[in-house]
N, C-alpha and C positions, 0 to 999 in steps of 0.2 A: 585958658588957665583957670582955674578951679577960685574961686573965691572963697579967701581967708575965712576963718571961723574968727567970728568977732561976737565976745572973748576970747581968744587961743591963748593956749592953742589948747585944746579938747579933750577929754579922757573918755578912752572907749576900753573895754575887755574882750577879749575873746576867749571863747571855751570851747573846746572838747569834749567829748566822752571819755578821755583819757583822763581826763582831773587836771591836764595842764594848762588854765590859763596864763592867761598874757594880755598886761595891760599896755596899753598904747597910750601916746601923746602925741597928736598932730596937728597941723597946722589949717590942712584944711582935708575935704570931702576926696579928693585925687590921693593926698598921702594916704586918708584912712584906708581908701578901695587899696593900693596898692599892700600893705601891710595887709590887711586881710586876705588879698588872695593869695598870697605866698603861704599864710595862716592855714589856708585852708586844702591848698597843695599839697603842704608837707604832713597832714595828720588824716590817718582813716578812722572816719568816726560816721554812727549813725544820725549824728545830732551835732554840727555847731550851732556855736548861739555870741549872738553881737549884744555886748550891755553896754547904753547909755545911762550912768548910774545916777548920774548927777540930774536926767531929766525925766528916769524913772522909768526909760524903756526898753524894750527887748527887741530884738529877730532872732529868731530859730530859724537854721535849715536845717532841713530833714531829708537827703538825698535818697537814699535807701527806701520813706516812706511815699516819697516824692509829694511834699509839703514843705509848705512854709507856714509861721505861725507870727503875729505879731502881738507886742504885751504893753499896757501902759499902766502905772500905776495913778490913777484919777481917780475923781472921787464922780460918778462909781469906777472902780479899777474897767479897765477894759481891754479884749482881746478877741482876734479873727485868726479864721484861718483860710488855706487856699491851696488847692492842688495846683500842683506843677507838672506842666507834660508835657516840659524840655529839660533835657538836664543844662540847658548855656542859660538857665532864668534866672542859676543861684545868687552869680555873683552881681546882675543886674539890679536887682532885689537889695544886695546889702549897699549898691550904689546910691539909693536913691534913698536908704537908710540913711547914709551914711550924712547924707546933702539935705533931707527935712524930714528926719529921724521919722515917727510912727505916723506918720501922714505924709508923706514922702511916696507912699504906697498906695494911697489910696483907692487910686486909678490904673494898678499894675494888676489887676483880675478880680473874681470873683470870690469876695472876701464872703466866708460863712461864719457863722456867733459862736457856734458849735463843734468841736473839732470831729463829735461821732458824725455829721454830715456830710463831711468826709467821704464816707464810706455807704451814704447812700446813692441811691438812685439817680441819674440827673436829672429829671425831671422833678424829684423831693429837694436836690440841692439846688433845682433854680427856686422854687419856692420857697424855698427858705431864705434866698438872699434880696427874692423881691419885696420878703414880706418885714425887711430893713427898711425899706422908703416909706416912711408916712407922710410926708410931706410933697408936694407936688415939685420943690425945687429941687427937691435930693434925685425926686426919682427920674425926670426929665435929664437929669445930669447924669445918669445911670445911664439912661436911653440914649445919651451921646455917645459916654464912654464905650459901650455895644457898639456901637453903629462906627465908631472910629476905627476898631478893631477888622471890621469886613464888610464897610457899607459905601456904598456909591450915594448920589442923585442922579436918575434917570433920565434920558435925553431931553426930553419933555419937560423937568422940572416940575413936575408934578406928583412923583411920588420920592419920598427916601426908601433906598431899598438896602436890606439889613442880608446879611449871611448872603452875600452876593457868590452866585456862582459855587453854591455848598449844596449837598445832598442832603435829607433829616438825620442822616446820623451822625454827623458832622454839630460839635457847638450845642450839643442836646439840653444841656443846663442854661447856656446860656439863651438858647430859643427858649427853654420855658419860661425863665425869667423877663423875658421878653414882652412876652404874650402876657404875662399879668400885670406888667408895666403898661401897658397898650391899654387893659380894660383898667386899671387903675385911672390914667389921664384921661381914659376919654379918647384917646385918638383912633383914626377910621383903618382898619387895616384892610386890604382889597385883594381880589385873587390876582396872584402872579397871573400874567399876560402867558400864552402861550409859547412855549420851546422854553421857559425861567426852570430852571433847577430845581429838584423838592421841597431846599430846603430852604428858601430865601422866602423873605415876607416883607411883602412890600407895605407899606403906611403911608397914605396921602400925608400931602407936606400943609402945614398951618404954620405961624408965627412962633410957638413956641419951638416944636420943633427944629424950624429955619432956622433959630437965633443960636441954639443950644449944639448942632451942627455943623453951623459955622465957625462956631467956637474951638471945637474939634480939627476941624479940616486944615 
């Protein structure tokens, strides 16, 4: 069962490219998903968008574009974007809105600063999303999040191996961001063992690593 919104119960909007929103009152993160996806059923549009007004945030989905966009009104304002390439990611996305609004998201993909990134290269959109981490604990928490996504520890226990069992063309954004995360920390990357896939990259295993991994698993 969904735990209450305390204070409820909640005021969210929903829009359209049609001009018709519709405000909701709910009681908790289950009702709001439910009302939203009936919202989003019943209307064809290039763009919905979910406002929490009262705590000054947004989601956009963008099916058509195949993005999502997130907005926060902060001082400085702030917002991400993120390609989608599934259409079952929509309503996942406004779940996790719905449950811890614009940070709810955090950890659902590869957020960029920039919406024209978009539409670059993935090897410029990994770069662009590594070059968010200046801190060593952001990025290390980055390097889980990746590694949570499609990474084992090897028999051995001696190396984490990332994009397991993928080809290079496969995760190409997120292998470059990868790889600059790696020379950012410092950590050892070694050549895959023979018969490993092209595209996986294996990282001896150290303490920060282990701790941040385990976290994940």
């Amino acid at each position: 069962m969904a735990r209450p919104y305390h204070p409820g119960p909640k005021q969210f909007v929903f829009a359209a490219g049609d001009g018709n929103d519709q405000p909701v009152s709910v009681g908790d993160p289950q009702e709001a998903y439910e009302a939203f996806s009936a919202f989003f059923r019943a209307h064809e549009s290039d763009t919905y968008t979910i406002r929490d007004e009262a705590a000054g945030q947004r989601l956009v989905l963008m099916p058509r574009r195949g993005a999502l966009s997130r907005f926060e009104d902060a001082d400085p304002p702030r917002s991400e974007h993120l390609l989608v390439d599934r259409g079952n990611r929509y309503l996942p996305s406004a779940m996790l809105f719905f449950e811890n609004g614009y940070a709810g998201l955090d950890y659902f993909g590869q957020w960029l600063p920039d919406p024209a990134d978009l539409d670059a290269s993935p090897e410029t959109r990994g770069a662009a999303r590594a070059a968010m981490f200046a801190t060593e604990a952001a990025a290390i928490g980055e390097v889980g999040r990746i590694w949570a996504d499609s990474g084992i520890v090897d028999p051995t226990d001696q190396y984490h191996v990332f994009f397991e069992s993928q080809d290079v063309d496969d995760d190409r954004a997120e292998r470059a961001e990868l790889l600059q995360l790696i020379a950012f920390l410092g950590l050892e990357r070694v050549d895959a063992p023979a018969g490993a896939r092209g595209g996986e990259v294996w990282v001896r295993t150290e303490p920060r690593l282990d701790a941040e991994c385990a976290r994940w698993a």
